[in-house]
N, C-alpha and C positions, 0 to 999 in steps of 0.2 A: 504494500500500500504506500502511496507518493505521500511525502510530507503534508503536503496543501491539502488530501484527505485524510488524515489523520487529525489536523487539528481542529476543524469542526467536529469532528468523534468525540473527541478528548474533551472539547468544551462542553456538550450535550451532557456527557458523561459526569463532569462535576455539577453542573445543573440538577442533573437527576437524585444527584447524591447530595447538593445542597440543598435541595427542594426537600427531599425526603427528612431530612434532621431539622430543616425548617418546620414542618409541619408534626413529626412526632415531639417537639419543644416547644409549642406553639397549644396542640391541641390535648392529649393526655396526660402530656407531661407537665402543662401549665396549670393543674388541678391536684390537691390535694388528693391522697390516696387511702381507702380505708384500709388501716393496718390489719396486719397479720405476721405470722412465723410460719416460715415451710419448715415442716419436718419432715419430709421426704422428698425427692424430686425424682421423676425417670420421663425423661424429656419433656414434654408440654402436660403431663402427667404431674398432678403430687400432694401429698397432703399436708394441710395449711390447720393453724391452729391461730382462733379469730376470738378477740374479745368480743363483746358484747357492743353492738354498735345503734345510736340512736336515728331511726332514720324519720322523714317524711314520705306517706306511703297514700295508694289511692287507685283505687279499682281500675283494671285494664282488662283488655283481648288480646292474647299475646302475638294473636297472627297480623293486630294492627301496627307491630312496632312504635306506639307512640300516636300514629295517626288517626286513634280514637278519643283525643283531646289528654288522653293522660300526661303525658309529658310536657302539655302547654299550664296546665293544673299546678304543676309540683312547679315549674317555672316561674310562673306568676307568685306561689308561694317566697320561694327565695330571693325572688326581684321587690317584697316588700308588700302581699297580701296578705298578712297576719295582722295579730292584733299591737305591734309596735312597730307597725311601719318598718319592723328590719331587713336590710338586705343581708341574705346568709351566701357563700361563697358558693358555687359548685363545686362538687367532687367527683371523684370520681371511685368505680363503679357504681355505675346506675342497676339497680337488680331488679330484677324480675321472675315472677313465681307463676304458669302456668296458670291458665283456670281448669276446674277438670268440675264434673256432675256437683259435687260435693263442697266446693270450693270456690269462689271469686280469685280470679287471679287482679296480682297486687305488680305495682311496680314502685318504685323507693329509690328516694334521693338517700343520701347516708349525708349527715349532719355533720361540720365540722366538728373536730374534738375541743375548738374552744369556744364555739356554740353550746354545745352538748354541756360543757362546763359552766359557762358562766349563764347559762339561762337561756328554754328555748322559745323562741316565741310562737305563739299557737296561733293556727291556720282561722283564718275568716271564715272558708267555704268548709263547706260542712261535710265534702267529700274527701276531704286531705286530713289525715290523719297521723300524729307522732306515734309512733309503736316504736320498739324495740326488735331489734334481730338476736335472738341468741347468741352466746357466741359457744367454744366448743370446736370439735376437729372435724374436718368439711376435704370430700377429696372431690377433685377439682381438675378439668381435663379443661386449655387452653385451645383456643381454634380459631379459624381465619372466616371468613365470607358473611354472607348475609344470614343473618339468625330469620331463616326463615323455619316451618314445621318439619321439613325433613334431616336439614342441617341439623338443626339441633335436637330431632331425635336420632340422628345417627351419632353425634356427638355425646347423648345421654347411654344409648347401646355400647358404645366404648369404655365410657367411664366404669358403668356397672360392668361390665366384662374385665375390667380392671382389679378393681374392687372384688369382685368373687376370685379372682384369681389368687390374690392376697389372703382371702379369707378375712375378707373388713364387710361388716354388715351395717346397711344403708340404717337411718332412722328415720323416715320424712321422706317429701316433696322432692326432688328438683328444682334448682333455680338459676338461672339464667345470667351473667351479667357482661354489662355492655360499657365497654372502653372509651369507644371513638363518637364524635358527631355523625349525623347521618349522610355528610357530604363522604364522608370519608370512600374510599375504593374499598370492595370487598376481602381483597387480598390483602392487605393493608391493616385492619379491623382486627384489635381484642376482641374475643370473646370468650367466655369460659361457661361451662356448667357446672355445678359445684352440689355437691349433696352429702348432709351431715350425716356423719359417722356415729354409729349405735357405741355409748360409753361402754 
């Protein structure tokens, strides 16, 4: 390859790569993260052990990703719809619990820690609600693309196939959690399923 084509290459190429740390510094990385301890790791694979975390939470369809007004809900809450006018920070992950027969599925902002600490302010709308997340050891399979229904029950078929393999028995639900905004590229995209671990 001649010089003169080589260095439009070479330039595209740190573009691509300044672009990319652009935006993973930019978008996930610019949000607080709800802590945790990996105590095991085996590639995207592992188990995590999570305090107890305060979240803002509020009825979803999980097949609408957000676009059944949930996520505009918990936004309006942190952008200063409670009853002190607070603006609370976003964080990050956003989680997400399935609905199933038995069940409403919920989705959850998770509260700063110095929120959570020094006082939370309660929601206007009567559909946002403060709960609690337990906390406790949660295994947890990482993955790329659109959290659509089959992604992430093939993503949930993995984890449990993991987990039996270990000899680690589930306690609960599935739940879902989500990294990136929605502009983001599929490939690109945190996500993970996580399901708490029988004490």
């Amino acid at each position: 390859m001649s010089f003169s084509k080589m260095v439009p290459l070479a330039v595209l190429t740190v573009l691509v790569v300044v672009g990319y740390f652009g935006w993973k510094f930019t978008a996930r990385g610019a949000y607080e993260a709800a802590a945790y301890q990996v105590i095991e790791r085996e590639g995207p694979l592992e188990i995590r052990e999570y305090p107890p975390l305060m979240m803002a939470t509020t009825e979803m369809q999980m097949a609408a990703q957000g676009n059944d007004g949930s996520f505009m809900r918990l936004f309006r809450y942190i952008s200063g719809n409670n009853n002190t006018d607070q603006k609370v920070a976003m964080t990050v992950p956003v989680f997400m619990s399935p609905e199933s027969p038995e069940v409403v599925g919920q989705m959850g902002f998770v509260l700063p820690q110095k929120t959570a600490e020094q006082g939370i302010p309660l929601p206007t709308n009567e559909r946002v609600q403060i709960k609690e997340r337990r906390g406790g050891s949660y295994a947890v399979l990482r993955f790329a693309g659109r959290m659509d229904e089959s992604t992430c029950a093939a993503a949930e078929d993995t984890l449990r196939q993991w987990m039996q393999e270990r000899g680690v028995t589930g306690d609960g639900s599935a739940e879902f959690a989500g990294y990136d905004p929605p502009w983001t590229p599929g490939p690109l995209r945190r996500n993970e399923v996580l399901l708490p671990i029988r004490p």
